[in-house]
N, C-alpha and C positions, 0 to 999 in steps of 0.2 A: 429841501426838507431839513437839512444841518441846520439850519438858522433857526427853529427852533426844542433842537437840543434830542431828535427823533432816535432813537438806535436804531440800530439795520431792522430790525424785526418789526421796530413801534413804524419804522417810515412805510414796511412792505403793506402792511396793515391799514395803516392810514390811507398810501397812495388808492386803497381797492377807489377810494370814494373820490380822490382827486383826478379829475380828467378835464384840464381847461383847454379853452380854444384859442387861448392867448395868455403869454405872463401878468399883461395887466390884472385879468381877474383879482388873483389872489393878491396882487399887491395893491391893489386899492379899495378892498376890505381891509387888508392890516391898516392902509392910511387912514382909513375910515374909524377903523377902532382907537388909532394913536388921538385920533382928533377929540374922542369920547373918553380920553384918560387912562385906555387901557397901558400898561408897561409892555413890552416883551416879553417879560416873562409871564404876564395874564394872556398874554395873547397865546404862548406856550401851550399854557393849560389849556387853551377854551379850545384850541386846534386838538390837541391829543383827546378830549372828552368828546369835542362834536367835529369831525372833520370837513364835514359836507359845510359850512359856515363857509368856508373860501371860496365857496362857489355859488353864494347867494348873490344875489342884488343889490346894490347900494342903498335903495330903495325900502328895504323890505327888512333891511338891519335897519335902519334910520328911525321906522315909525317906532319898532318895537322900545329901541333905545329911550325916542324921545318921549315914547308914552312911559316908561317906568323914572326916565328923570324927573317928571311930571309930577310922580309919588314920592320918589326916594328923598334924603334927606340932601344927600349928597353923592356927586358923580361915583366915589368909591362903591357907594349902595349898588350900583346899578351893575359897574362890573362885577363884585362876590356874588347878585342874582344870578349874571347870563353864564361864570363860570359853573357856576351850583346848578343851575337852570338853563343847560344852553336849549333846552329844544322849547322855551318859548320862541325862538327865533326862527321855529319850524311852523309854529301854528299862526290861524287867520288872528289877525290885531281883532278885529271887529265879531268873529263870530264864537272866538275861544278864550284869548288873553285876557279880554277885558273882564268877559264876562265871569270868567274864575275869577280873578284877580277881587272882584267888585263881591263874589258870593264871599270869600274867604274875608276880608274886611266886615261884609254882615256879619261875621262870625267875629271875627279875633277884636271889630269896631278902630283901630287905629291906623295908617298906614304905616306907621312906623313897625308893625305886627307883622302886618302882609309882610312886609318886606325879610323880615324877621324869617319867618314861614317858605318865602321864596329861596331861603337862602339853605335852610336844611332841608329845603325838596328835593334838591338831585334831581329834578324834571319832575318827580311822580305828578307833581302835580298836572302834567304836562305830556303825557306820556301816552294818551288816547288822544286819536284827532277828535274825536268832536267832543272833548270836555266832559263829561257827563257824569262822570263814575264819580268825584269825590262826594259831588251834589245830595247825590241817591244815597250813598252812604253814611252822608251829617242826617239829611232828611229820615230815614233810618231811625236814626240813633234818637233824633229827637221824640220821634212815634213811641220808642218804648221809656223815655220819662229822663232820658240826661241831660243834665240840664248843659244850657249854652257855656257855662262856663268850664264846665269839663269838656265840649267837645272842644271848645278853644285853648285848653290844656292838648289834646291832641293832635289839633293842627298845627300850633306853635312847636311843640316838642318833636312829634313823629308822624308829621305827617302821609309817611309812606303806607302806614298803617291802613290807611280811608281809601285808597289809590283801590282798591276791588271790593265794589260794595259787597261782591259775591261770598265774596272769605268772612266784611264784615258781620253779615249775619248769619253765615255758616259758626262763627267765634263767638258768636253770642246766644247760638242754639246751644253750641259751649259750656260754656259756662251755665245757660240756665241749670242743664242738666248735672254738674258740678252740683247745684245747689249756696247757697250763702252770701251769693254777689245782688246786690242794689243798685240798680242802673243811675241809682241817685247821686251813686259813693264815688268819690273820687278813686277808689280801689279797682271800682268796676272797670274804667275807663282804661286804667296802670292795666289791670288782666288782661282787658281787650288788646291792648298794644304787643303786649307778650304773644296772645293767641293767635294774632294775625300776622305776627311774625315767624310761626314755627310751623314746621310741614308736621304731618301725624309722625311721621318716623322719624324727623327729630326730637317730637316733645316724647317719645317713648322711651328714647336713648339716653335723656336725659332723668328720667323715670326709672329706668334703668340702672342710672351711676346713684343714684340715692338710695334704691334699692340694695345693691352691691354694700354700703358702708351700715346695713340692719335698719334702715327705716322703711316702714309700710305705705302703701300705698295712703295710704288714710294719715299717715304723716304730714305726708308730701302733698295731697291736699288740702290737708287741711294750713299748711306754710303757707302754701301759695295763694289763699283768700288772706293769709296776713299781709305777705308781703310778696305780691304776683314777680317781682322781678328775681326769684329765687330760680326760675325756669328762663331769664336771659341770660345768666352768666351761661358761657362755656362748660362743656363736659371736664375737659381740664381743671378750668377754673375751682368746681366744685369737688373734684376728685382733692386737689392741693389743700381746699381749704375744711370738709371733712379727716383727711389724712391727717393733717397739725390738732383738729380737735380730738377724734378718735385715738389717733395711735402720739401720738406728741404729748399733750395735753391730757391723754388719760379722763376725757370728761364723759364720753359714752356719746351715742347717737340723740338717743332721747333728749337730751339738752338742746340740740340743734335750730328745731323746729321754732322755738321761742326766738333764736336767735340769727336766725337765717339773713338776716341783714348784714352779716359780717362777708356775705358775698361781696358788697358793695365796695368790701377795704378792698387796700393793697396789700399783699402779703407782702412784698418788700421794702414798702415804703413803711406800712406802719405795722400789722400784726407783729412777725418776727424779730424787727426790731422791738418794741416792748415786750413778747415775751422773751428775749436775753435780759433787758432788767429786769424783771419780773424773777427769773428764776434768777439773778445771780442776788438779789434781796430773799428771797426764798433759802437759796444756798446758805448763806450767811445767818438764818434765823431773824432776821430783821421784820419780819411779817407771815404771819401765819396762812399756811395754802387752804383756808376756805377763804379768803378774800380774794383769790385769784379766782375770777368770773369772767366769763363771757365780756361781761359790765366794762371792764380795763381796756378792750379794744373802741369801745365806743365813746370816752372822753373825748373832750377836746384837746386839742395839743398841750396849752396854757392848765388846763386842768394836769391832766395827767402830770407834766412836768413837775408841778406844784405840790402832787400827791407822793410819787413816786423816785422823782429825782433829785429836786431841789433841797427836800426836808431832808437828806439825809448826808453824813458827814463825806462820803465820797462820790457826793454828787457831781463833783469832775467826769471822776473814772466809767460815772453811771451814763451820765451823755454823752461820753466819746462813745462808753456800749452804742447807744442811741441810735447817737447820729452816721455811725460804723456802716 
């Protein structure tokens, strides 16, 4: 188990699933995978993600392999799949692999897609033996009028999303009831993602922290038909980044809602650092504070610099601030 790089806790763990009848086993899967370009260290990961792999068949890794070299562009493709995806190596080639593999392509049209797809599955796609769930879910999706190209927005992106058709249209009973979503909009599709990803008592908790900084319920709805990913960020997240508006910035809650996209920043990569120029331009009188907007965080780097740092005579002092 040292070989590759287990701690005591990850090897105990691991061993539940390893019981061979002989050392060869396992070592002629690692040979098997060295032969398909895996490194040591990919072989690391695919051991710590799927342990029962060292106790497979020679046989049974082979086809899977050679059927997705088959698609892929290149050997690399195949191992970032089985690591991302090790439990197609679980399912039948002929009565599961293929047959996702082959629906998701009708969808996304390229393999170069699938592959794409396979690769930020994490299994889901994979994850039911007999296949079935993502199918039911697209097919779903398409009965209430979205089009192919938003669902292939979701299989490329998040897939994990589609993995229970049962949530899918519990998320869409959702949202109807919401009111404002168009299964047509690409917004719809961004919601669903959001909503099939949160339990009731997370998306409350996070209803909650919104609540907490003076926005209503009907705020916070009405953000989330702007820009649904206002309900992915972390409760953290949004606690840090209303506290800099509200109490920092002095701009009130009610501005928020327009501007709820500033979830998206980083607050130490970019917010914070611009507003220290910002107010140390402020400080100095060199710009008057109704130009400090929401708007400042959303430039581009090359913009902003151009606005705020460059044009001004200590513009050294002001990107050390910056880049500080």
């Amino acid at each position: 188990m040292n070989t590759f790089g287990f701690t005591s806790k990850s090897a105990s763990r691991v061993s539940k699933y390893l019981r061979f009848k002989t050392r060869e086993q396992p070592e002629s899967v690692i040979n098997l995978l060295k032969t398909y370009g895996f490194s040591q260290a990919d072989i690391s990961k695919l051991v710590k993600r799927y342990p029962k792999v060292l106790g497979y068949g020679l046989e049974r890794i082979t086809a899977k392999i050679e059927f997705l070299a088959s698609r892929a562009a290149s050997p690399r493709d195949v191992v970032d799949v089985l690591i991302s995806s090790p439990k197609i190596l679980d399912r039948s080639l002929e009565n599961h692999v293929i047959p996702i593999y082959d629906f998701v392509k009708d969808v996304v049209d390229s393999d170069e897609e699938v592959i794409a797809v396979l690769k930020r599955g994490r299994g889901r796609l994979f994850g039911r033996a007999n296949g079935s769930d993502i199918p039911v879910g697209i097919d779903f999706l398409r009965d209430i009028g979205v089009p192919e190209s938003n669902i292939a927005y979701v299989l490329l992106r998040h897939p994990q999303a589609l993995r229970d058709s049962g949530r899918v249209k519990q998320a869409v009973e959702e949202l109807k009831e919401m009111g404002g979503f168009d299964p047509s909009k690409k917004n719809f599709v961004k919601a669903l993602i959001v909503k099939c990803g949160l339990s009731e008592s997370k998306w409350r908790k996070k209803i909650d922290v919104y609540k907490s900084w003076g926005l209503t319920e009907e705020d916070i709805f009405g953000m989330f038909k702007i820009y649904p990913q206002c309900m992915a960020s972390s409760e953290k997240k949004i606690s840090a980044v209303m506290d800099l508006v509200v109490n920092k910035l002095g701009w009130g809650p009610s501005i928020f809602p327009g501007y709820a996209s500033l979830l998206a920043l980083s607050l130490e990569k970019r917010i914070i650092p611009r507003d220290s120029v910002i107010q140390s331009l402020l400080s100095k009188g060199l710009i008057g504070k109704k130009s400090y907007t929401p708007k400042v965080f959303m430039l581009t780097d090359d913009v902003f610099l151009d606005k705020y740092v460059n044009c001004y005579e200590d513009a050294d002092k002001l990107l050390k601030l910056y880049r500080k």
